[in-house]
Backbone as JSON, one array per atom type, in Angstrom:
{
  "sequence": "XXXXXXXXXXXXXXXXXXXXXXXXXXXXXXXXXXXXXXXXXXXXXXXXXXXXXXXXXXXXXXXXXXXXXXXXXXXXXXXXXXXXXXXXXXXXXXXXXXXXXXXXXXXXXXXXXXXXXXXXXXXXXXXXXXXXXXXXXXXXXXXXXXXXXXXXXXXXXXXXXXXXXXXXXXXXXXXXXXXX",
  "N": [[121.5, 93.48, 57.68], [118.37, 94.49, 58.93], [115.48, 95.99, 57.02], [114.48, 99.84, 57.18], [111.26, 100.34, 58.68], [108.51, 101.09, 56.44], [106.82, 103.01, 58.26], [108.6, 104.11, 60.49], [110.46, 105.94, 58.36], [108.43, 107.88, 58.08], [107.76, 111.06, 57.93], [108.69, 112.88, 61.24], [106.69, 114.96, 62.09], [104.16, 113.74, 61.26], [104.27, 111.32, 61.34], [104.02, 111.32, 64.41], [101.55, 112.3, 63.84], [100.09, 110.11, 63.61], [100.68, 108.3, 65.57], [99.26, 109.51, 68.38], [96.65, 109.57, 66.85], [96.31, 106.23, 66.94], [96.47, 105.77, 69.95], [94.21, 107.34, 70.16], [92.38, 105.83, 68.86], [92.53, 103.56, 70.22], [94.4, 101.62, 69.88], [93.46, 100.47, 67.01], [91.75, 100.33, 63.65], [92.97, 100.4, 61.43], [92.83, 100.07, 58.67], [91.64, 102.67, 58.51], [93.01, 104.12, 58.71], [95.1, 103.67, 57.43], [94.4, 104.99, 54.91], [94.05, 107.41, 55.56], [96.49, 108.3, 55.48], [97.42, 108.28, 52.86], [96.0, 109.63, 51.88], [97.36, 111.89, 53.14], [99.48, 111.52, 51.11], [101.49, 109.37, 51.58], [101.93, 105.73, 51.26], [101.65, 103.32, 52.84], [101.13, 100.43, 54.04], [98.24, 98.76, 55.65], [99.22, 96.62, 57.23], [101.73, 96.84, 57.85], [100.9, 99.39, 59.61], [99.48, 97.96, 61.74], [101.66, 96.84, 62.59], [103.29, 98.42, 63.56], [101.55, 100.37, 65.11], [101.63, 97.9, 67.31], [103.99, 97.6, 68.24], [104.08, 100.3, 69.39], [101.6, 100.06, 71.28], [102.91, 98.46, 73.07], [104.45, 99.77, 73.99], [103.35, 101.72, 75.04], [101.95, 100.34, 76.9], [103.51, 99.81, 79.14], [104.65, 102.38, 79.4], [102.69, 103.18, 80.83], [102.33, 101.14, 83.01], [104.18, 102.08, 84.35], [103.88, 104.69, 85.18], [101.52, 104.23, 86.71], [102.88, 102.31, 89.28], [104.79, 104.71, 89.78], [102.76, 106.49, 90.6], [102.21, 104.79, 92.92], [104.16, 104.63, 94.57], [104.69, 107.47, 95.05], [102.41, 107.62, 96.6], [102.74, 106.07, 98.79], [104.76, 107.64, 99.55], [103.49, 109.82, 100.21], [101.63, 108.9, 102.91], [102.75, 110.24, 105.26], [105.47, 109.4, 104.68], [106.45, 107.16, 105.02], [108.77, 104.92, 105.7], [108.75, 101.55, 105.2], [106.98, 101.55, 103.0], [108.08, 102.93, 101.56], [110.75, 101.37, 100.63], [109.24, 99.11, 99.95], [107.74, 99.95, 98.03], [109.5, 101.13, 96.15], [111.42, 98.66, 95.79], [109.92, 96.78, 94.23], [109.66, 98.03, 91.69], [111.92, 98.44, 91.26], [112.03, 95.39, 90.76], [110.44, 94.92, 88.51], [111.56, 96.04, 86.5], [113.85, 94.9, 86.51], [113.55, 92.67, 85.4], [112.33, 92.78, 82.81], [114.67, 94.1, 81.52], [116.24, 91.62, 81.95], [113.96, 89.6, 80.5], [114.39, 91.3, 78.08], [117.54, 90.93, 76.84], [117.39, 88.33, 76.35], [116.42, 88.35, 74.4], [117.67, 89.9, 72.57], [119.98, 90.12, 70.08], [123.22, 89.48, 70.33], [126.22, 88.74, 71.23], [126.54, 85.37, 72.81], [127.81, 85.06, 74.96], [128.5, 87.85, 76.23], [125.78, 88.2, 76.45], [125.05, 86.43, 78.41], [126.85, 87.0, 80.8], [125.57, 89.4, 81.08], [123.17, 88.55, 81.6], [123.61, 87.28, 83.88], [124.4, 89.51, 85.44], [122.46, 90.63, 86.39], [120.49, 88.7, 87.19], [121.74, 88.93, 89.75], [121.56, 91.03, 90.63], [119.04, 91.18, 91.22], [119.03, 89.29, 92.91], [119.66, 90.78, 95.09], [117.56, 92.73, 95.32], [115.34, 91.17, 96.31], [116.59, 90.35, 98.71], [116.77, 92.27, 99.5], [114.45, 93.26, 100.36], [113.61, 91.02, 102.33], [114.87, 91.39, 104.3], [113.79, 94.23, 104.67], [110.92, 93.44, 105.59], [111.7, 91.88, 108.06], [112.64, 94.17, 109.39], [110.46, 95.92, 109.51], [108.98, 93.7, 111.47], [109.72, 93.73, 113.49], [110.04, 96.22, 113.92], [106.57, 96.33, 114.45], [106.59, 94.72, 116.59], [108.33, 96.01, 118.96], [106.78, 98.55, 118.97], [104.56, 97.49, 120.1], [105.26, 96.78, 122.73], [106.01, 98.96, 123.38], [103.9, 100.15, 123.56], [102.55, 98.53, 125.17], [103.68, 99.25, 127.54], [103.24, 101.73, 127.85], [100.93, 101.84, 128.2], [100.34, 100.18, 131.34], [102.31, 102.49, 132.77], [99.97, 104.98, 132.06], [97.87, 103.58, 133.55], [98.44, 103.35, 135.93], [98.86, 105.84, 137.32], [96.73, 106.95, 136.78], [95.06, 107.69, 134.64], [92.2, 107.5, 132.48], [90.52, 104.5, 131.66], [89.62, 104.9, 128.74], [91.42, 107.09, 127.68], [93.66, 105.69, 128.22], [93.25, 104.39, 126.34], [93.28, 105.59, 123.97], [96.05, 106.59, 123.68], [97.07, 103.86, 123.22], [96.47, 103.37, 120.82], [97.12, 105.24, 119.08], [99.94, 104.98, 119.07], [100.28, 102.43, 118.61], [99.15, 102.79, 115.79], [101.32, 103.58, 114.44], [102.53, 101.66, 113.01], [100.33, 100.59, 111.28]],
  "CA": [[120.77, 94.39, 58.52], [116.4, 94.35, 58.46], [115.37, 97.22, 56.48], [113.81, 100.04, 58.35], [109.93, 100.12, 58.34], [107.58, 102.42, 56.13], [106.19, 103.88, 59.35], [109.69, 105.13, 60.89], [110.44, 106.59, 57.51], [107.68, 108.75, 57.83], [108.54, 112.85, 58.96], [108.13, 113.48, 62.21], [105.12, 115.28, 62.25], [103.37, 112.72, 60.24], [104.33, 110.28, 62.67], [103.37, 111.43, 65.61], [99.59, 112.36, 64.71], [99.73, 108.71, 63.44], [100.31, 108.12, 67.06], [98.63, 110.38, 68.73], [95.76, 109.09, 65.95], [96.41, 105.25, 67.09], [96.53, 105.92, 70.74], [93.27, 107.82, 70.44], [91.27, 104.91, 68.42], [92.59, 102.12, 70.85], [95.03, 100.85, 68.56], [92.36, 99.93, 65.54], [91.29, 101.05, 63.26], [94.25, 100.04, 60.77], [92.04, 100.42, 57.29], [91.13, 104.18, 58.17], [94.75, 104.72, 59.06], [96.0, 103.36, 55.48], [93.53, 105.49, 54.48], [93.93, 109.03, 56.2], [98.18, 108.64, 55.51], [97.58, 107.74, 51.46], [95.4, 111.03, 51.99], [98.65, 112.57, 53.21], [100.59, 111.34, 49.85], [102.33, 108.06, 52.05], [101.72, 104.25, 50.8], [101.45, 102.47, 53.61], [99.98, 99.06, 54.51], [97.7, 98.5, 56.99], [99.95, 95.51, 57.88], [102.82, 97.96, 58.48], [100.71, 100.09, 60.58], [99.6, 97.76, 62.02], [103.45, 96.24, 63.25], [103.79, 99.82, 64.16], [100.56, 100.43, 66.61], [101.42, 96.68, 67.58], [104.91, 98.01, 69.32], [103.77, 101.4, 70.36], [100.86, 99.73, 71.89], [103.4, 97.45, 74.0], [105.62, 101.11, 75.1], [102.12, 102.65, 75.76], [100.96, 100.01, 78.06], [104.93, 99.7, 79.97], [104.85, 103.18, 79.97], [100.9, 103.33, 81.67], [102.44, 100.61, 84.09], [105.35, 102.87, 85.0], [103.46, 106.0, 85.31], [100.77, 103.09, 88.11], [104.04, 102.18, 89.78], [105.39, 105.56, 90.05], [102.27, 106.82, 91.5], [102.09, 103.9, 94.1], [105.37, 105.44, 95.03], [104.36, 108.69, 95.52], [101.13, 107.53, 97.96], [103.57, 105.27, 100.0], [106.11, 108.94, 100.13], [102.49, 110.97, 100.89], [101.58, 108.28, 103.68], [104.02, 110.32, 106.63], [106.99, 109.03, 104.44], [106.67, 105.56, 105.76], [110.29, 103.83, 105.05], [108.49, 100.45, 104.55], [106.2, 101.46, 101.99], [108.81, 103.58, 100.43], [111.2, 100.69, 99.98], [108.68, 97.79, 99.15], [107.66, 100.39, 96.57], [110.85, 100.84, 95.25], [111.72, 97.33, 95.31], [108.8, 96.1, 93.48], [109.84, 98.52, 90.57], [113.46, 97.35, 90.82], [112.4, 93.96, 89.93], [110.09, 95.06, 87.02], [112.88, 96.59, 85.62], [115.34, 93.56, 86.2], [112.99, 91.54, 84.81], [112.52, 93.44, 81.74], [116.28, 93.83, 81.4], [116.19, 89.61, 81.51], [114.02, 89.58, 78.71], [115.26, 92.12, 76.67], [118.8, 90.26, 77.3], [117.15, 86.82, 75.67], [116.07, 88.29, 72.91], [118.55, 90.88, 71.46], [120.42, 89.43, 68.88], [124.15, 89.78, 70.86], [127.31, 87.43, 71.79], [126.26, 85.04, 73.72], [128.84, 85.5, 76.47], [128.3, 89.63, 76.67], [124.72, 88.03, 77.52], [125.56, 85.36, 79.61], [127.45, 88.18, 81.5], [124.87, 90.78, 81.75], [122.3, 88.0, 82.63], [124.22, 86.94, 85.56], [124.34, 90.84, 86.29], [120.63, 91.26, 86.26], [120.41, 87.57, 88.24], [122.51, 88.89, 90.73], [120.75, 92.31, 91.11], [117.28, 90.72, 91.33], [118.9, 88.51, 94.13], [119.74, 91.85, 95.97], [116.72, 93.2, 95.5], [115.07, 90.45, 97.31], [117.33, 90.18, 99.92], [116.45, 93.84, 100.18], [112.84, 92.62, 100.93], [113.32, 89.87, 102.91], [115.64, 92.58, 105.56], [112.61, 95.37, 104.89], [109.68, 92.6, 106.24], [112.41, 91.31, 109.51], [112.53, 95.12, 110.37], [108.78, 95.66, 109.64], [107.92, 93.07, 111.93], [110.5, 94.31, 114.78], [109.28, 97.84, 114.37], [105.52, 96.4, 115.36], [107.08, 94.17, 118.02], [108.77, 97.28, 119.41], [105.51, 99.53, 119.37], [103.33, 96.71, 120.87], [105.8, 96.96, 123.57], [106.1, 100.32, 123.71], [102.21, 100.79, 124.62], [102.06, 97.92, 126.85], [104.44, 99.88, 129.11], [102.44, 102.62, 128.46], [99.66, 101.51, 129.17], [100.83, 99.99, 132.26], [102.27, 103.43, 133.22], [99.04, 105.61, 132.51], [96.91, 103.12, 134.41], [99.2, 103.37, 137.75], [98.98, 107.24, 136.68], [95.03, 107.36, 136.77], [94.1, 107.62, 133.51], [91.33, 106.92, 132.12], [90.6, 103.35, 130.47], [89.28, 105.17, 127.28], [92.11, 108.02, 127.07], [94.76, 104.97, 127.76], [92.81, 103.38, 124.56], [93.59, 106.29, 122.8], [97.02, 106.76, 123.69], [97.6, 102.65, 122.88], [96.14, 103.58, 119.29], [98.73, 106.18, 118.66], [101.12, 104.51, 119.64], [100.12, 101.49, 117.19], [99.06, 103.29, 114.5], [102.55, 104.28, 113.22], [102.77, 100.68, 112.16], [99.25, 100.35, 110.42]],
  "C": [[119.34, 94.51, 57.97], [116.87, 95.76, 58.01], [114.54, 97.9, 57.19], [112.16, 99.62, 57.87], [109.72, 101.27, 58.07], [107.49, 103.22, 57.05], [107.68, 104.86, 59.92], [110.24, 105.8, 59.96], [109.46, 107.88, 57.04], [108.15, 110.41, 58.37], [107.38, 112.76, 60.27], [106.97, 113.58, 62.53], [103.84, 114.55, 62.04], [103.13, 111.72, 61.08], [104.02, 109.76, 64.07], [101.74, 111.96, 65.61], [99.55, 110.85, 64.48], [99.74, 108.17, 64.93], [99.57, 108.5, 67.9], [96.49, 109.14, 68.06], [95.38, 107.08, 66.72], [96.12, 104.54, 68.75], [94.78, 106.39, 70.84], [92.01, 106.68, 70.21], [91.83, 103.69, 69.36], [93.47, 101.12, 70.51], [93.89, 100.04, 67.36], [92.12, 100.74, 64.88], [92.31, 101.17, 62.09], [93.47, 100.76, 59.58], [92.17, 101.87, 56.82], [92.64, 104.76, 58.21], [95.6, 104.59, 57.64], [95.55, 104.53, 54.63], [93.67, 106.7, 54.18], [95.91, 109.0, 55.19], [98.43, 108.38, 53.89], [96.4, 108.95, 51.09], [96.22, 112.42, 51.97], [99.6, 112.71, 52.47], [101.41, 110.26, 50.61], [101.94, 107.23, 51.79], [102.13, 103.51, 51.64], [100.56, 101.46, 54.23], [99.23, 99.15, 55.54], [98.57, 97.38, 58.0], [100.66, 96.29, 58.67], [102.32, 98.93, 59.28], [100.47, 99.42, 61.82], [100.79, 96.9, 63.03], [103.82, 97.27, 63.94], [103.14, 99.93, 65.19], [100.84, 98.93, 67.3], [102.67, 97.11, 68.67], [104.59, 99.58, 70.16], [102.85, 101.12, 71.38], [101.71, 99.18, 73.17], [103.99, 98.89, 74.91], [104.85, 101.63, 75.48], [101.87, 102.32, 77.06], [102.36, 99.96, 79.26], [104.71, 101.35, 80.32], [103.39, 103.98, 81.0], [101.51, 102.59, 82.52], [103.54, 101.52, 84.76], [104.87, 104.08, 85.86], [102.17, 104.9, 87.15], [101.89, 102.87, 88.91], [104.49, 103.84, 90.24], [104.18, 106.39, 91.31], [101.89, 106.5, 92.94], [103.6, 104.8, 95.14], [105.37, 106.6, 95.88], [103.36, 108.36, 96.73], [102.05, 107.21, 99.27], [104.37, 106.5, 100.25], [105.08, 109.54, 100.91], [102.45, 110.13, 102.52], [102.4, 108.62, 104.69], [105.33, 109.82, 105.77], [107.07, 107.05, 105.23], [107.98, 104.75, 105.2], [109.61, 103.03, 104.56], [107.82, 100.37, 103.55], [107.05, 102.32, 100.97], [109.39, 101.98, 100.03], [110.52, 99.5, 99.31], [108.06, 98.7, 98.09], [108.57, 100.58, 95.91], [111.38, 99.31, 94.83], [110.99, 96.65, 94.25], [108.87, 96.82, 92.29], [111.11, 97.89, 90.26], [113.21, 95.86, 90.18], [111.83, 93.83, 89.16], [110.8, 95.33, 86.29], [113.82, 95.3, 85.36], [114.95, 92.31, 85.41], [112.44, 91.71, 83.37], [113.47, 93.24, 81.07], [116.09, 92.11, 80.9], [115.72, 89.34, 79.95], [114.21, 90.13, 77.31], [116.83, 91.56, 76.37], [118.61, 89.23, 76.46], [117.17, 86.9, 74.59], [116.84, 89.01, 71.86], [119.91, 89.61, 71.07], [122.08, 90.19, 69.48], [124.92, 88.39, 71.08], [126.52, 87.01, 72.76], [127.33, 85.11, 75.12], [128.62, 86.48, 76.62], [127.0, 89.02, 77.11], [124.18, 87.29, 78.13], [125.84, 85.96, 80.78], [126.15, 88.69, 82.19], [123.38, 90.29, 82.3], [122.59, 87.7, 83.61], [124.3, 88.13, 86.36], [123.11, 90.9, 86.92], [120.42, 90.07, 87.34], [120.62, 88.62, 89.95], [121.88, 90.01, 91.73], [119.12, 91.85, 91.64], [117.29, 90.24, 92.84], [119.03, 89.49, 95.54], [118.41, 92.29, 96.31], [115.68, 92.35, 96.72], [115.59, 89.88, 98.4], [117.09, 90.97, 100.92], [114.85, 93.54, 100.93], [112.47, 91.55, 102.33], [113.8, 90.92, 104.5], [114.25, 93.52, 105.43], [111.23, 94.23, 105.96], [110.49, 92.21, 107.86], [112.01, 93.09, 110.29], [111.18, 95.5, 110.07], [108.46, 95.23, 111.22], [108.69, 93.25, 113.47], [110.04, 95.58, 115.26], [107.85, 97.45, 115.53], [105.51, 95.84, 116.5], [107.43, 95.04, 119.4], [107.52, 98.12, 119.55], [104.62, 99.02, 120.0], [103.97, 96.64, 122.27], [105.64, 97.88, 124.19], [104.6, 100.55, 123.96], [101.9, 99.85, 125.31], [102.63, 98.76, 127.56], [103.68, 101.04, 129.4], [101.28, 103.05, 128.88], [99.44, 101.21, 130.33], [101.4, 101.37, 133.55], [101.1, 104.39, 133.34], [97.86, 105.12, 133.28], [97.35, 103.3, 135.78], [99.28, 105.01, 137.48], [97.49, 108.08, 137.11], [94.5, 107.7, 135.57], [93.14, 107.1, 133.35], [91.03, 105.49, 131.25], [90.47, 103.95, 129.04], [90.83, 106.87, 126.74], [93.52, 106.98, 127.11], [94.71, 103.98, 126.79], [93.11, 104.03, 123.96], [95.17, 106.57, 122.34], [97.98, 105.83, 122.75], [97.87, 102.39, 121.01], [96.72, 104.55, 118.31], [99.63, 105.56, 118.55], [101.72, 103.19, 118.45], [99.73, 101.41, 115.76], [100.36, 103.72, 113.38], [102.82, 102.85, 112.28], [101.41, 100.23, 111.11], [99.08, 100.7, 109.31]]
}
């Protein structure tokens, strides 16, 4: 079994201004960091901090893409609730995730059959997901089929009606706007 690292041996508190600290300078700034924490009474390398800001950096920037993703989410919910922009936003997280999963799967140090297995899970899910996509774009493109319909007729009706050309432009633009 690896031994742990200096840095997760550190308390708590210690640990997290080092983060906090690491996060704030950009990740750099290794030297002053050996520096400040051998200030604190800890003996730690710059190497080892660096290995440390080197993975927090990676959960910083996953968890900055999550937090971009999540908010895409939210616009596509603000947007009237639009189904299609809900699920192609959901989908498009589902397969960051599955694809994550994949390579976290390659690389952990496990039976190869348990992750033989749980790659064929993750395969299998991915293939859903895009299945799910491929069905979201068919009804997409039926919905605008269906609404381009739906204001020819009614266009057709408010012209035998007496409308106006410019209030049965406005009507047509309602009508086609739910898909825009």
């Amino acid at each position: 079994m690896a031994s742990r690292s200096s840095v997760s041996m550190l308390p708590e508190d210690v640990r997290d201004e080092l983060n906090r600290r690491l996060v704030e300078s950009n990740f750099s700034g290794y030297e002053g960091l050996a520096r400040w924490l051998r200030e604190q009474g800890f003996e730690i390398s710059k190497s080892a901090i660096h290995r440390h800001g080197s993975a927090l950096e990676a959960d910083f920037e996953d968890a900055m893409a999550d937090v971009r993703r999540t908010r895409a989410l939210a616009r596509a919910v603000k947007n009237d609730g639009d189904e299609g922009e809900v699920l192609a936003a959901t989908s498009g997280i589902l397969q960051e995730q599955l694809l994550r999963i994949s390579i976290a799967l390659r690389t952990a140090d496990s039976d190869p059959a348990e992750a033989a297995k749980s790659i064929s899970m993750v395969a299998r899910a991915h293939s859903d997901v895009g299945r799910l996509q491929v069905a979201l774009s068919k009804w997409q493109e039926e919905l605008k089929a269906k609404c381009q319909a739906a204001a020819d007729a009614c266009e057709q009706a408010a012209r035998r009606g007496g409308l106006t050309p410019d209030t049965v432009e406005v009507i047509r633009r309602e009508i086609l706007g739910i898909t825009a």
